[in-house]
C-alpha positions, 0 to 999 in steps of 0.5 A: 496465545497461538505461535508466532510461524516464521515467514515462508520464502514462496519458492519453498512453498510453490514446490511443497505444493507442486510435488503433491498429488492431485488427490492430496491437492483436494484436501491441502486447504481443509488441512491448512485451516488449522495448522496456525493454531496447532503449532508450538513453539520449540526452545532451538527456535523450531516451530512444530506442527502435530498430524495425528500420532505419527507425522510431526512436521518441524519448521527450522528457520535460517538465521534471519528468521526465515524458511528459505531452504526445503530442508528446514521443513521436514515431516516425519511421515513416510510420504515425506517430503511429498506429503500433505502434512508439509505443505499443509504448514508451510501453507499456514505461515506467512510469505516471506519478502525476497527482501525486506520492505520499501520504507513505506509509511504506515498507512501507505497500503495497505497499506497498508493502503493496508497497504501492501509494500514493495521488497526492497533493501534496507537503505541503512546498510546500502553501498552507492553502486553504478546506476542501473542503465535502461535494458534494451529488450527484454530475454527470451528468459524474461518474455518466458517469465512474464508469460507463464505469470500472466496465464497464472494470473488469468487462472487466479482471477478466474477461479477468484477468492471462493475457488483461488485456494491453496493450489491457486496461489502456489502456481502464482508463487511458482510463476513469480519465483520464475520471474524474480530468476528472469529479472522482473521484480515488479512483477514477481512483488506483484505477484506476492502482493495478489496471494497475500491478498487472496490469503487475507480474504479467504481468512476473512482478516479485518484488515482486507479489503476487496477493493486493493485486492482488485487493484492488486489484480489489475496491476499483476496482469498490467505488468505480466501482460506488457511485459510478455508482449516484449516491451522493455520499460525499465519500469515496468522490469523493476530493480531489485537493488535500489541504486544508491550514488554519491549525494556529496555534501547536504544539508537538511532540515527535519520536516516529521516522521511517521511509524512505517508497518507492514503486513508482513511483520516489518515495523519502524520508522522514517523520518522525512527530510527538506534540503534548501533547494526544496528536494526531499530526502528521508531516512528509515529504520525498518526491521522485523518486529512489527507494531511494537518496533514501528512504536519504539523507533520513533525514538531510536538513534539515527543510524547515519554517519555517527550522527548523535540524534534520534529520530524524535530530534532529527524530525526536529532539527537538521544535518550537514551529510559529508560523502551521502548516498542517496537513492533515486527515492530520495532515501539517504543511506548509511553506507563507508565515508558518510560523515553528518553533523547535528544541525538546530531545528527550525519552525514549519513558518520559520525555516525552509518548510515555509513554501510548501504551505504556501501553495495551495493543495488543488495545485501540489495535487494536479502536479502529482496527478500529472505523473505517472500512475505508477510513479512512487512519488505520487504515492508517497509525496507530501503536501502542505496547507492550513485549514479550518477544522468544519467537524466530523462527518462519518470516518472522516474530519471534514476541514476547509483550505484558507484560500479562496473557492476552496472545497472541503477536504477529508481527512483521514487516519494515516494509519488506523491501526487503533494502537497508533495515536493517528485516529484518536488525535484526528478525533480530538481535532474533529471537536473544535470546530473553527480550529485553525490548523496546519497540516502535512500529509499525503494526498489519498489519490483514491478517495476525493479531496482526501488527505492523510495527514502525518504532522499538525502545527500552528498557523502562524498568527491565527488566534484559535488555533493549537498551542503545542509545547515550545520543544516540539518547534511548532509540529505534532506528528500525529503517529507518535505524539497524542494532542491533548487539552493543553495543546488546544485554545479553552473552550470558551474561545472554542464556542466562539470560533464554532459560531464564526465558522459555521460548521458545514453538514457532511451533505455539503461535501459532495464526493464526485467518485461516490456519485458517479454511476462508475460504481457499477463497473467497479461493483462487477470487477470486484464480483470477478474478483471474489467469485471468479469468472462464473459469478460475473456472468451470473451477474450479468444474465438477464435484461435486469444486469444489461439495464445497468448500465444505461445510467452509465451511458446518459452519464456520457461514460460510453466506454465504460459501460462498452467495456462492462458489456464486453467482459459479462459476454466474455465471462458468460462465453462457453465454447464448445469441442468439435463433437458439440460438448461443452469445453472450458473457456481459456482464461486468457480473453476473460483477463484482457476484458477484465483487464481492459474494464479495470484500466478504464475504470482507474483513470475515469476515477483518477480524473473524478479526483482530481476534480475533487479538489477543484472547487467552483466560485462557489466554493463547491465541488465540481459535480460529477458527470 
């Protein structure tokens, strides 16, 4: 069983990188390799890693867990501390968050939309402090900053994964380190989120996938690029500290709750909340430890106010919060004075739930859609509706909305981790064709007509539809609890709801994102991505690569074949020095052309989805251009 290594905070690692010389630079990826699997766990908590006979590199972590200081990594060779064997098993150990994690639900990215998670303070110790005010301009100190990230960044995307080793990734971390000093910590998050993904596509890690990696990129060089231009969008600079003021007096009804797991070792839960007034609030526990922590905090004690409920049962029932703090997210912190009260529960079509089933998802969706790209609540919102189980078609449940021309939607695994029960509950689902179900989940923003569903009920008043257990107060969620054959109508009722419904093949369900020839800008941004600059204009050499993208122009997508043509004539440019030899192109015009290509084709998707989930009177989705 190979050693747990304790998180690397990336300043630490940026200079153990930095201070080697460029010969031992060469050879720090091969002897990052295979550290991990050398190194041994020691009783005072220490991890050690054995170089031969005579270097012994010793990794002591702080009191939280963490390598936060370059004296906690020491290497008993005589180059120390600039030596190969030290920065060779800082390498190896995970990077550290500056703090810990955005409560971020589990299949968010990363997350885990795989997805990757924003540091952040944990809201369960937060105190209410002033709302930051918009910063005028941006320093010098902070231009600077965001200066120095975007040449890393263009030399990262450059090099991409084959060539973006260890030596790439420690200029990012120095250049985000420089930016969280400067004030910008979205950019410097940005940033850790790039070398982490880098890191798991050099590894080959089953959760990678190349697509958030160029997502990752794009938002990194955004950011950087906006940022050293001056401007001074208080969303673009981030806050490092959510702001947490006085809520006065609440009261909210549970709506769910969903396992919360990083990829950088966090694990827990939150718990969504509904106000009468239709606001939405949640409460998280999020803490080192991981899948088993994300499974055992579905059930631990709500940490807010002396209230005497478990996440299971505040799900499931209420509060009277006297004196809250809340965050500009909605998330409801724990800090001096906030007194709450247990409150009974209530059924989805029974308390004050009831309205978000009642409008339809295409229009929930056009609203999130509406805001901004980077908005977290189009990220993070929920939404509402009653379906009609269709059956499964690949990966996903196919399920039709019960309002009228509405297109099949997808269903998808909040989270696929195959330890959570998400996936095996949408299979069981999948299996009764013609079930009546209602369900509330988060809209995947990314995928067409796609929804994550996070808790399940009964319609109220349908006949073939889930028959859960009278304490469960008419909700399943799906991260916790597993459906099993009892809470499902006999089979005989089921072989005569299939016959009713006349279960619609996968070919039905037109996907406009997947049939769009917009596929070949994305196919030549991810080859940037993961061979760099050199494998794009491989690519686009010869009339073959040109000829590509004329679909792209009968589609009437001028643009985005424009911006493809641009960037392969970018990434093929070689200029040449004052006597006629070739000279390496700066990176600099490369990044904006792939930039630009990325940032079009991100809003041409995010119009095709939101497409998706209008249907024609017909019932179809709407084709793609």
């Amino acid at each position: 069983m190979s050693t747990e290594l304790p998180p690397v905070a990336p300043e630490v690692l940026a200079e153990a990188v930095e201070s080697l010389t460029a010969r031992l630079r060469k050879k720090l990826d091969d002897a990052t390799a295979g550290c991990a699997a050398a190194a041994t766990a020691e009783a005072d908590g220490s991890v050690t890693f054995r170089f031969g006979e005579d270097a012994v590199v010793t990794l002591r972590p702080g009191p939280a867990g963490t390598v936060t200081e370059a004296g906690q990594a020491t290497c008993t060779c005589l180059l120390a501390p600039r030596c190969l064997h030290r920065a060779a098993a800082l390498g190896a150990a995970p990077l550290a968050d500056t703090a810990p994690p955005e409560p971020e639900p589990a299949g968010a990215a990363g997350t885990e939309r795989t997805t990757a998670v924003e540091p952040a303070e944990s809201a369960a110790s937060e105190e209410p402090v002033e709302s930051a005010e918009s910063v005028p301009a941006l320093t010098a100190a902070q231009v600077g900053a965001a200066t120095a990230l975007w040449h890393a960044a263009a030399e990262a995307l450059a090099a991409g994964v084959t060539a973006g080793g260890a030596v790439v990734q420690a200029e990012l971390l120095r250049a985000a380190h420089t930016a969280r000093l400067a004030g910008l910590p979205r950019a410097e998050a940005a940033a850790l989120r790039v070398v982490r993904g880098l890191r798991a596509a050099r590894e080959r890690r089953t959760a990678h996938r190349l697509g958030d990696l160029t997502g990752s990129f794009r938002e990194l060089l955004y950011t950087a690029g906006v940022l050293a231009s001056g401007t001074a969008d208080p969303a673009l600079t981030g806050t490092s500290r959510r702001a947490y003021t006085q809520g006065g007096s609440l009261q909210v009804q549970g709506l769910c709750r969903e396992p919360v797991l990083s990829a950088t070792g966090y694990g827990g839960v939150v718990t969504h909340l509904l106000a009468p007034d239709g606001s939405r609030y949640s409460i998280s526990d999020v803490r080192p430890g991981g899948l088993a922590r994300a499974r055992g905090a579905g059930r631990a004690s709500v940490a807010l106010g002396g209230a005497t409920l478990d996440h299971a049962g505040l799900a499931r029932g209420g509060l009277r919060i006297v004196g809250a703090t809340v965050s500009p997210e909605g998330r409801l912190g724990a800090g001096r004075g906030v007194k709450a009260t247990p409150l009974p529960g209530a059924a989805w079509s029974d308390g004050l739930a009831a309205p978000l089933f009642a409008r339809p998802a295409a229009e929930a969706v056009a609203a999130l859609l509406a805001t901004p790209a980077e908005a977290a609540e189009a990220e993070t919102a929920l939404i509402g509706c009653d379906v009609t189980v269709v059956g499964a078609a690949g990966d996903h449940l196919l399920v039709r909305e019960a309002v009228s021309h509405a297109p099949l939607l997808r269903l998808l695994p909040a989270h696929p981790h195959p330890e959570l029960p998400h996936t095996e509950n949408l299979r069981r689902i999948a299996s009764y064709p013609g079930l009546r179900l209602r369900v509330l989940g988060r809209p995947d923003l990314d995928r067409a007509a796609t929804l994550r569903p996070v808790a399940v009920g009964p319609v109220p008043g349908a006949q073939y539809t889930l028959r859960l257990p009278g304490e469960w107060l008419g909700r399943a969620d799906l991260g916790y609890e597993r459906l099993q054959g009892e809470h499902f109508p006999p089979p005989d009722a089921a072989a005569a709801a299939a016959g009713e419904a006349g279960p619609v093949p996968a070919a039905d369900a037109p996907d406009p994102l997947a049939d769009a020839p917009l596929w070949r800008v994305r196919r030549l941004l991810e080859t940037g991505v993961a061979g760099g600059r050199r494998a794009v204009a491989e690519a686009a050499r010869g009339t073959a690569a040109q000829a590509a993208y004329g679909p792209l122009r009968r589609a009437g997508l001028t643009a985005a074949a424009d911006l493809a043509t641009a960037l392969a004539a970018e990434a093929d440019r070689r200029p040449r020095d004052a006597f006629g030899r070739l000279a390496d192109p700066s990176p600099d015009g490369y990044a904006w052309a792939w930039l630009a290509a990325a940032t079009h084709l991100a809003a041409a998707e995010r119009s095709l989805v939101a497409a998706s989930w209008t249907a024609t009177p017909d019932g179809a989705t709407p084709a793609a251009p």
